[in-house]
C-alpha positions as CSV (number, residue, x, y, z in Angstrom):
1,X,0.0,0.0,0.0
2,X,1.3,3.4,-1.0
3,X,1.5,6.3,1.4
4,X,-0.9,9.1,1.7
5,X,0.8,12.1,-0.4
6,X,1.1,14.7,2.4
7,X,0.5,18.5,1.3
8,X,3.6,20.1,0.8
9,X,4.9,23.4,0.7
10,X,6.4,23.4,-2.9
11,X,3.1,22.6,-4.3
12,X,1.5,25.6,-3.1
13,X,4.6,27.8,-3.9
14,X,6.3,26.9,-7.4
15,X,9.3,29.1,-6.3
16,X,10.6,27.1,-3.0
17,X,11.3,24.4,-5.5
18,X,14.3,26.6,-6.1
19,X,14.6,28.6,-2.9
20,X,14.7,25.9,0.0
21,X,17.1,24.0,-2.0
22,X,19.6,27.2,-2.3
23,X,19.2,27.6,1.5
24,X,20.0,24.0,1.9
25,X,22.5,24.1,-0.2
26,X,24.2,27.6,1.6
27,X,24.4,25.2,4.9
28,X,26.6,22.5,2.7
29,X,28.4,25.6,1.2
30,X,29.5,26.9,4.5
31,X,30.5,23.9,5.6
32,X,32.7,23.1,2.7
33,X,34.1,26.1,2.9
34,X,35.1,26.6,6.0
35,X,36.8,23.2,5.8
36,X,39.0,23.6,3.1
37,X,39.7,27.6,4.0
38,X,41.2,25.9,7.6
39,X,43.6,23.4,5.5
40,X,45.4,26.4,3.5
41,X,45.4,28.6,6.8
42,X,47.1,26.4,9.3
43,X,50.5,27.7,8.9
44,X,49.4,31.5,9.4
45,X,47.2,30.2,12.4
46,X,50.2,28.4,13.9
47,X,52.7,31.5,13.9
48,X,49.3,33.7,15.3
49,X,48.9,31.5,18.2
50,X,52.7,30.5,19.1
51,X,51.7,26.8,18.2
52,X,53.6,24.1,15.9
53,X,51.8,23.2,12.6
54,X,51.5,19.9,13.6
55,X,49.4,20.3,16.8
56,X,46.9,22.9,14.7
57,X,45.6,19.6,13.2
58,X,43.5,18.9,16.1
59,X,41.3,22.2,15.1
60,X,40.4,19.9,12.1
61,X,40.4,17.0,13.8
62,X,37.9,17.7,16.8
63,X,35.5,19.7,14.4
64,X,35.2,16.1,12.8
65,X,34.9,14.2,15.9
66,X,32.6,16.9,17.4
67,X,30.3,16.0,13.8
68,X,30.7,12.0,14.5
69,X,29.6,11.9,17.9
70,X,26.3,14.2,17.2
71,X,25.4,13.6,13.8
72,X,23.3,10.3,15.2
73,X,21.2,12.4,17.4
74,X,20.3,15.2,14.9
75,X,16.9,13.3,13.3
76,X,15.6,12.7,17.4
77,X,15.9,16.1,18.3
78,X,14.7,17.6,14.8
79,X,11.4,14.7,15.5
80,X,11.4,16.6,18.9
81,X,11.7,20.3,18.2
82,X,10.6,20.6,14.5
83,X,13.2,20.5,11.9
84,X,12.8,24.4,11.0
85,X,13.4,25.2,14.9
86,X,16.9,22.9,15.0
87,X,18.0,24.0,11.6
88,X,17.8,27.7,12.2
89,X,19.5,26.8,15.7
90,X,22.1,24.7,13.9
91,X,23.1,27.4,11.3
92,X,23.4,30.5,14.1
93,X,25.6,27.6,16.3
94,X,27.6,26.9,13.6
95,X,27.9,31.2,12.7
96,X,28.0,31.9,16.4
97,X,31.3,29.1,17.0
98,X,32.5,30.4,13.9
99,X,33.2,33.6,15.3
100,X,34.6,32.4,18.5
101,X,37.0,30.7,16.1
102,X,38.2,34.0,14.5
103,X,38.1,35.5,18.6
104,X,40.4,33.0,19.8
105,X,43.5,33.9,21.7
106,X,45.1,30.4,22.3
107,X,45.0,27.1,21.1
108,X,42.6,25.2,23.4
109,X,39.8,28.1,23.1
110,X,40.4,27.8,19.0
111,X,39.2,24.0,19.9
112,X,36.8,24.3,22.1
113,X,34.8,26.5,19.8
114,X,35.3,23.9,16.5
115,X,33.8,21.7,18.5
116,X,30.5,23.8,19.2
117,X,30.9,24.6,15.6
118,X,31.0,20.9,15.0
119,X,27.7,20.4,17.0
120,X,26.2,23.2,14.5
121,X,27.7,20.8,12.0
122,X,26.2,17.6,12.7
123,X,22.5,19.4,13.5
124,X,23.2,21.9,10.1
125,X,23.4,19.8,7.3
126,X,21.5,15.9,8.2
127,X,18.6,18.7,9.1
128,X,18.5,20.5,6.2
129,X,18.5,17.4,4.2
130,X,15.7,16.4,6.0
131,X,13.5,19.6,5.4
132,X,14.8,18.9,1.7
133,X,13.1,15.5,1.4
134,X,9.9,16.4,3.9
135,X,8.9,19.5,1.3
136,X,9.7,18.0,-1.8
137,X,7.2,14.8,-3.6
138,X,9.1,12.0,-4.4
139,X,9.1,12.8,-8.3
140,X,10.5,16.6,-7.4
141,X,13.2,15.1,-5.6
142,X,16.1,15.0,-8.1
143,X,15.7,18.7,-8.9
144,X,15.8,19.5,-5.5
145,X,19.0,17.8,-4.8
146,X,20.2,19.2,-7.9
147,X,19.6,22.9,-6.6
148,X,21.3,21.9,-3.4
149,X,24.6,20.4,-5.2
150,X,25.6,23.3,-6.6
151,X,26.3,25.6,-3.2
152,X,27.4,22.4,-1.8
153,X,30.1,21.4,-4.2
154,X,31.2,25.0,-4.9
155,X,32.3,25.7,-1.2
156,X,34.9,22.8,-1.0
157,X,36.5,24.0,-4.3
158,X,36.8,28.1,-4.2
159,X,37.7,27.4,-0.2
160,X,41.2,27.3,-1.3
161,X,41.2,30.4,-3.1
162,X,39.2,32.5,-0.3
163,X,41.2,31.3,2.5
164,X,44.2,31.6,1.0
165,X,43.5,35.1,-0.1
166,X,41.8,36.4,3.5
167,X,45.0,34.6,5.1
168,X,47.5,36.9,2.4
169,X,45.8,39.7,2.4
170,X,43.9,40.1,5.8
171,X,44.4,37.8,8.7
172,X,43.4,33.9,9.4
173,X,40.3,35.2,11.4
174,X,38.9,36.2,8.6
175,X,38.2,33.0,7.2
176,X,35.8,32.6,10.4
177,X,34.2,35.5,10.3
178,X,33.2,35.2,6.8
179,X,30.4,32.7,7.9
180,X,28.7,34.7,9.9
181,X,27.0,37.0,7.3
182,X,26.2,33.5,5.4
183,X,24.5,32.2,8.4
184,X,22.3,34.8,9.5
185,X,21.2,35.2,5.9
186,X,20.5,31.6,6.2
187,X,19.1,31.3,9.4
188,X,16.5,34.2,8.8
189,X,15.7,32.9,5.1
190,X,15.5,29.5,6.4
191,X,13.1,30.5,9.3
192,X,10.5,32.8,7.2
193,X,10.7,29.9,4.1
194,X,10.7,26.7,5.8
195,X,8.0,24.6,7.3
196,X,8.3,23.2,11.1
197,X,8.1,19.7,10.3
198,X,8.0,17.3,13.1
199,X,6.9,13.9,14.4
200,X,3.6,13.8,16.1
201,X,5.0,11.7,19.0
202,X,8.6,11.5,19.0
203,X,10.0,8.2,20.3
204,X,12.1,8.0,24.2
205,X,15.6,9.1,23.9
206,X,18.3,6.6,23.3
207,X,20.6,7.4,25.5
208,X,22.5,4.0,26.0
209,X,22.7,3.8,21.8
210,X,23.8,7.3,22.2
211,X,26.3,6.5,24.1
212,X,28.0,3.0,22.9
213,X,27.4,4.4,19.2
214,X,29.3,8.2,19.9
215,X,31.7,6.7,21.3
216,X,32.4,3.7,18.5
217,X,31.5,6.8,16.1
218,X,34.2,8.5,17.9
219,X,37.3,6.3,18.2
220,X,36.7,5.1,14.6
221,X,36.6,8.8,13.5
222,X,40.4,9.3,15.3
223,X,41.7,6.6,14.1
224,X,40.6,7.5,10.4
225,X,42.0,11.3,11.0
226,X,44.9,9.6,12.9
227,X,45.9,8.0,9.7
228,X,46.0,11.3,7.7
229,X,47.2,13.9,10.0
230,X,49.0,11.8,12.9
231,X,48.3,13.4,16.2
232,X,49.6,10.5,18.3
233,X,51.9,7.8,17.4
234,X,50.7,5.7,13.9
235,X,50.8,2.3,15.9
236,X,48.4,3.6,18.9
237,X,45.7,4.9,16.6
238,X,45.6,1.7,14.6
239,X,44.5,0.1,17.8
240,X,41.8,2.5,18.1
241,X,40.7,0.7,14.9
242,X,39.3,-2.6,17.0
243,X,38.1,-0.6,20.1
244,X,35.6,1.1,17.7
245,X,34.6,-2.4,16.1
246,X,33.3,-3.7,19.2
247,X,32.1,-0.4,20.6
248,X,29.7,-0.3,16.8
249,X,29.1,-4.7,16.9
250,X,27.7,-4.1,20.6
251,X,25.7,-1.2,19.5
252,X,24.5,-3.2,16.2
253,X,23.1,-5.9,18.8
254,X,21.6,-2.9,21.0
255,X,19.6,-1.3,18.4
256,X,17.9,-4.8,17.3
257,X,16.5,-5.1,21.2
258,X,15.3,-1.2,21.2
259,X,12.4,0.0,20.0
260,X,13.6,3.2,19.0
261,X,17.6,2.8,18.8
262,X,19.4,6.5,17.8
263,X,20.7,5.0,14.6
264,X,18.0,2.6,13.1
265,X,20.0,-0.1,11.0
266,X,16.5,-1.5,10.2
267,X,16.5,0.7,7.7
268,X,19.5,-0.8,5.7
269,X,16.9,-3.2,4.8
270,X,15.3,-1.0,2.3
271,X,17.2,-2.3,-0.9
272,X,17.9,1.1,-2.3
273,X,19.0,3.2,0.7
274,X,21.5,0.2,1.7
275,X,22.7,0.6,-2.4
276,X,22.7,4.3,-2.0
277,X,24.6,4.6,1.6
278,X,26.8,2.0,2.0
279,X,28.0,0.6,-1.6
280,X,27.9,4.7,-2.2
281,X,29.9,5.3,0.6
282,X,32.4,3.4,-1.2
283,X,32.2,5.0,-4.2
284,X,32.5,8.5,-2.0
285,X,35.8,7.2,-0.5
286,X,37.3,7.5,-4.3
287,X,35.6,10.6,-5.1
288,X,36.2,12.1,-1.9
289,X,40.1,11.2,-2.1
290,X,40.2,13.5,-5.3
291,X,39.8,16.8,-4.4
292,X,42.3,16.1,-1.5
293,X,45.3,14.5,-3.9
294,X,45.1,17.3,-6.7
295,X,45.5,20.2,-4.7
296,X,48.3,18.3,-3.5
297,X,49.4,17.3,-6.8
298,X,49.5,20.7,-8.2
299,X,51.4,22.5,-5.2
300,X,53.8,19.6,-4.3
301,X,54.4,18.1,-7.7
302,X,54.0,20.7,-9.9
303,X,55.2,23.7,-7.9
304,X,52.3,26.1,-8.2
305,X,50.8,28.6,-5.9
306,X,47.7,27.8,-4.0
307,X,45.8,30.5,-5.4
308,X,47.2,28.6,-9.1
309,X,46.2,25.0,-7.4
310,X,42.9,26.2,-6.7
311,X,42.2,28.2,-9.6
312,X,42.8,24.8,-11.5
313,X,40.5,22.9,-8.9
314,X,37.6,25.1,-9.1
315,X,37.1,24.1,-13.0
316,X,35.4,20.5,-11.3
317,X,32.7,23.0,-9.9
318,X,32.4,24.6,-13.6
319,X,31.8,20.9,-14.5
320,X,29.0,20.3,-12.1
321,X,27.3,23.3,-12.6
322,X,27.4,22.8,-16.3
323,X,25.8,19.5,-16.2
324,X,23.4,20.8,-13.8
325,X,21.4,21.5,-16.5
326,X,21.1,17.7,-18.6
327,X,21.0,15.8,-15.2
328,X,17.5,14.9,-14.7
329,X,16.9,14.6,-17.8
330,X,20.0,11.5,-18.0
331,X,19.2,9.9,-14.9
332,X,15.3,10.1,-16.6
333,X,16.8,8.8,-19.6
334,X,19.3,5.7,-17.7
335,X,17.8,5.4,-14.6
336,X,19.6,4.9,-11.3
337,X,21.2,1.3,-11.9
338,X,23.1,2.7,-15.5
339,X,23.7,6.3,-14.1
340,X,25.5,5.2,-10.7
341,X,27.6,2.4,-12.7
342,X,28.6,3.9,-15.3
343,X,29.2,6.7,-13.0
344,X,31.6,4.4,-10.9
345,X,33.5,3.1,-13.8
346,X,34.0,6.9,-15.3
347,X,35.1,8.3,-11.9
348,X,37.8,5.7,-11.7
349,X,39.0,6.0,-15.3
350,X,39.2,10.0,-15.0
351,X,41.2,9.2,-11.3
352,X,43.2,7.1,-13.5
353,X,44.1,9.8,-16.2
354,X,45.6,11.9,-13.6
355,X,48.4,9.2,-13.5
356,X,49.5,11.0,-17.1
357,X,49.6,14.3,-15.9
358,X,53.3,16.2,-15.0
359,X,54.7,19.6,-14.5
360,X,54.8,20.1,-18.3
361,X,51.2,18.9,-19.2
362,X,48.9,22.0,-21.0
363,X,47.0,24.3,-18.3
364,X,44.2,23.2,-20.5
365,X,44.2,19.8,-20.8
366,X,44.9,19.8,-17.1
367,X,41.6,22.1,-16.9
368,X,39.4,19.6,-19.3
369,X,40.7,16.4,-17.0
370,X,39.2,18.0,-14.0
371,X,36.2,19.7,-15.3
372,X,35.4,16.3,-16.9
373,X,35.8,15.1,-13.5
374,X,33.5,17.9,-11.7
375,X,30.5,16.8,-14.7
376,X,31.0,12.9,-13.3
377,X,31.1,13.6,-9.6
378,X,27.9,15.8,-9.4
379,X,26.0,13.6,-11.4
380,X,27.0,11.0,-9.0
381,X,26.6,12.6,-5.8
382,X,22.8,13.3,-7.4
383,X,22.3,10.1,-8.3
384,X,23.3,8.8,-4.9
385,X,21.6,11.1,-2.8
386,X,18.5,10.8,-4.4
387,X,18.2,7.1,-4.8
388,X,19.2,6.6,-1.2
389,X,15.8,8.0,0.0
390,X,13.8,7.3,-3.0
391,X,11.9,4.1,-1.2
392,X,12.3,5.4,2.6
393,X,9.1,5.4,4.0
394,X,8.3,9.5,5.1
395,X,7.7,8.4,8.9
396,X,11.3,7.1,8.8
397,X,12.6,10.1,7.2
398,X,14.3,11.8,9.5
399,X,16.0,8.4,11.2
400,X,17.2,8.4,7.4
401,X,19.1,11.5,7.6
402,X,21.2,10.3,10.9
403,X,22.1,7.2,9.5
404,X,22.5,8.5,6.1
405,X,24.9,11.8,7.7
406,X,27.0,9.2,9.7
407,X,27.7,7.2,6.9
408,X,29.1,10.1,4.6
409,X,30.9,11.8,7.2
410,X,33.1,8.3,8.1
411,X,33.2,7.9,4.0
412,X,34.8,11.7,3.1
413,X,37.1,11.0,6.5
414,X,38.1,7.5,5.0
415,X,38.7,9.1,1.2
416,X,41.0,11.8,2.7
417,X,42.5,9.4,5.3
418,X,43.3,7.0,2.4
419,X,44.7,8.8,0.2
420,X,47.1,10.6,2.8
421,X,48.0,6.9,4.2
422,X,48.5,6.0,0.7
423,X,50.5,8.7,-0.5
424,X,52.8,8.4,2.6
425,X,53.5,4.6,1.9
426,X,54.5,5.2,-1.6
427,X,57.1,7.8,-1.0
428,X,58.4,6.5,2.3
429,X,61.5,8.2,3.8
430,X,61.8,10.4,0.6
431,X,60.2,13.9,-0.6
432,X,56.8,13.3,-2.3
433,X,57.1,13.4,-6.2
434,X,54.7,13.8,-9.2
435,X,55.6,9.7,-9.8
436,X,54.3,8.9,-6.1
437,X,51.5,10.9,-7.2
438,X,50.9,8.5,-10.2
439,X,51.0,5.2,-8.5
440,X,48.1,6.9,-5.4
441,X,45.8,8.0,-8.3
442,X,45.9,4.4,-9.7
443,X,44.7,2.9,-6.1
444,X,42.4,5.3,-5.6
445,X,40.5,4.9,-8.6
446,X,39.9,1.6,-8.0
447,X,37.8,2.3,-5.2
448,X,35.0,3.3,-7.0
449,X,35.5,0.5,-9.9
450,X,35.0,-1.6,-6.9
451,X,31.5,0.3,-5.7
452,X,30.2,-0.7,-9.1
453,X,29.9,-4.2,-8.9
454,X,27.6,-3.1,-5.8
455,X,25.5,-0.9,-7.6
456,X,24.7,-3.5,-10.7
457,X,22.4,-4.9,-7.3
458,X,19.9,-2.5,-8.6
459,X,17.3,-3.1,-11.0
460,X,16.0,-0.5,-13.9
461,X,12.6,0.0,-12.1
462,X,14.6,0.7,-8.4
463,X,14.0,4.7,-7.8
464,X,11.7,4.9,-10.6
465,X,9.5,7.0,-9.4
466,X,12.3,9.8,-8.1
467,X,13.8,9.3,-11.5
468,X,10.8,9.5,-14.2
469,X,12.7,6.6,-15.7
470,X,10.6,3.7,-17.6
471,X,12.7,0.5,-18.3
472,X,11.4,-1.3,-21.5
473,X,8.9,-4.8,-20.4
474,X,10.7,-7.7,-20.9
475,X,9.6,-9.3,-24.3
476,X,7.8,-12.1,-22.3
477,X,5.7,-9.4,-20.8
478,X,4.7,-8.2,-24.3
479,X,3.8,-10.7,-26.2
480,X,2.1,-12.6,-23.0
């Protein structure tokens, strides 16, 4: 039996088809943008604060634990408060810590506030997804989430650019401060436009799953950032590895007994959510790894500048707003099982092509390689995004969005982590060099040839009804 097709405020209002996916979006945007502005600014912000580079890593690091540890809880408390009420909150948290950030005077204030930044964070953007999916039928989705994309994949790439230019030309702060204007535009926008949705009885806390899952959440978070950005000794995170394992298996056996566990696994049941979050977290690991190496690749093995590297990154976000426009109508035209494998096999043969790049290669064939590579990741991030709520029932919605949150955050932490470990086995004891480079962006694309093999689970009818697409009847069918 098909659900009851609630009322919803895009129906009534053709223009927040547009709207409350561009405020969505501006959440994912700030976000993005803050994290990659931090990345280029950490030397600056070390000298400011009398600090070693080194230990400035945990101003990344406890933003992404702060996320892991309360990403879980954000679809209980939106169920409880109304998703319009905890978003709004969410953004002026995330604005509010951002400014502390810029205010700091000393290291351990700088991480106190990331972490109440982080707990914007982990309420911000699972929320907003939520009040995405809750105003938008199930055949409107794909255009919504292709509104929201493009804030949300421009902030990661012109982060470099703007932090490096605020950290040159003004002062590290800056690159807090900047978010505050974006979040009270957001917050005020998002609080005049946006329905209060919530659950007419919201289930009991959980606070044991709370609990045993932060914690597993948290350890295995550490030891992935451990990995990339070593903060205590390689051997001692690893361990942390196994604690987290059992800390997650004796939640897993929690959340069957509970009637309303903080992350519901039940919901990995649903064939395409399970397709959509965990075979695409795989694929996210590759296309997450990415936009980490080249950066990388440009500065370290070519020798450019970071405004140079990050004028040459932004061309992927050129790429995914230009096939902003043909999306739909593809993933109309393929449907979801084609679209996300042929998207898997593309995304590792365009890693793979950065293997023939060098110092000497043509700015614009450099510039073609990653555009083509911005045109393949959106659609791919679309198609996954849509497809992994396109059979969730609308009661289980907002569970959705926790388990759904937690999921990517471990995936981009893995994809970074990866490539970092990856890049540091290959060159060892020696300098990094473009040929290091080569042999990483040959592993790495074989992450996502691997996620393929679990999206050809999918049948041409699976998210039909997101996608407008209509597989041809089997010739039995016809001529029975």
């Amino acid at each position: 039996m098909s659900e009851a097709a609630p009322v919803l405020p895009t129906a009534a209002e053709p223009r927040l088809r547009i709207v409350i996916p561009l405020i969505v979006g501006c959440a994912f945007f700030m976000e993005g943008l803050d994290s990659t502005m931090i990345a280029v600014s950490i030397p600056a912000m070390a000298d400011s604060l009398g600090e070693s580079p080194l230990r400035l890593n945990l101003v990344i690091t406890s933003y992404l634990l702060s996320l892991a540890v309360f990403i879980p809880v954000s679809g209980w408390i939106a169920d409880r408060l109304g998703a319009r009420r905890v978003f709004c909150a969410a953004v002026l948290i995330f604005a509010g810590g951002s400014a502390l950030c810029g205010l700091a005077t000393n290291l351990p204030m700088l991480i106190a506030m990331r972490i109440v930044q982080g707990f914007g964070g982990a309420m911000m953007t699972p929320v907003g997804r939520l009040i995405l999916l809750r105003s938008f039928p199930r055949a409107g989705l794909v255009s919504a989430m292709n509104w929201m994309t493009i804030p949300a994949m421009i902030g990661p790439m012109v982060g470099p650019i703007v932090g490096g230019a605020l950290t040159s030309y003004a002062s590290w702060r800056w690159i807090f401060f900047l978010n505050i204007p974006i979040g009270l535009l957001g917050g005020v926008l998002a609080w005049w436009l946006f329905e209060n949705f919530r659950a007419p009885a919201p289930a009991r806390f959980d606070l044991t799953g709370f609990a045993v899952a932060g914690l597993g959440l948290f350890l295995l978070e550490f030891a992935i950032e451990n990995l990339g950005r070593p903060i205590i000794a390689p051997a001692a995170g690893i361990a942390f590895f196994p604690l987290a394992l059992a800390l997650l298996i004796a939640y897993a056996r929690h959340a069957r007994l509970s009637p309303s566990p903080v992350l519901d696994l039940n919901l990995l049941k649903i064939k395409t959510f399970n397709i959509g979050t965990v075979t695409g977290g795989i694929c996210r690991m590759g296309l997450d790894a990415t936009p980490f190496l080249l950066p990388l690749l440009f500065q370290v093995g070519f020798g450019l500048s970071p405004v140079q590297a990050g004028l040459l990154s932004f061309s992927s976000t050129l790429g995914a707003m230009f096939v902003r426009t043909f999306s739909r109508l593809l993933l109309r035209y393929l449907g979801f099982r084609r679209t996300l494998v042929g998207g898997a096999l593309l995304s590792g043969a365009v890693t793979a092509s950065y293997a023939l790049l060098d110092a000497g290669t043509p700015a614009w064939i450099i510039v073609v390689a990653v555009l083509l590579s911005g045109c393949i990741r959106s659609i791919q991030y679309l198609a996954l995004n849509t497809i992994s709520y396109a059979d969730v029932p609308r009661a289980m919605l907002s569970r959705s969005t926790s388990v759904g949150g937690v999921v990517q955050q471990l995936a981009r932490g893995f994809g970074v982590a990866i490539g970092a470990a990856l890049l540091a086995m290959v060159a060892g004891s020696e300098p990094v060099t473009t040929e290091d480079f080569r042999i990483v962006f040959l592993l790495v694309a074989l992450i996502p040839l691997f996620s393929a093999f679990g999206f050809l689970r999918l049948n041409s009818h699976d998210g039909a009804e997101v996608s407008g697409h209509r597989a041809p009847e089997p010739a039995a069918a016809k001529t029975g």
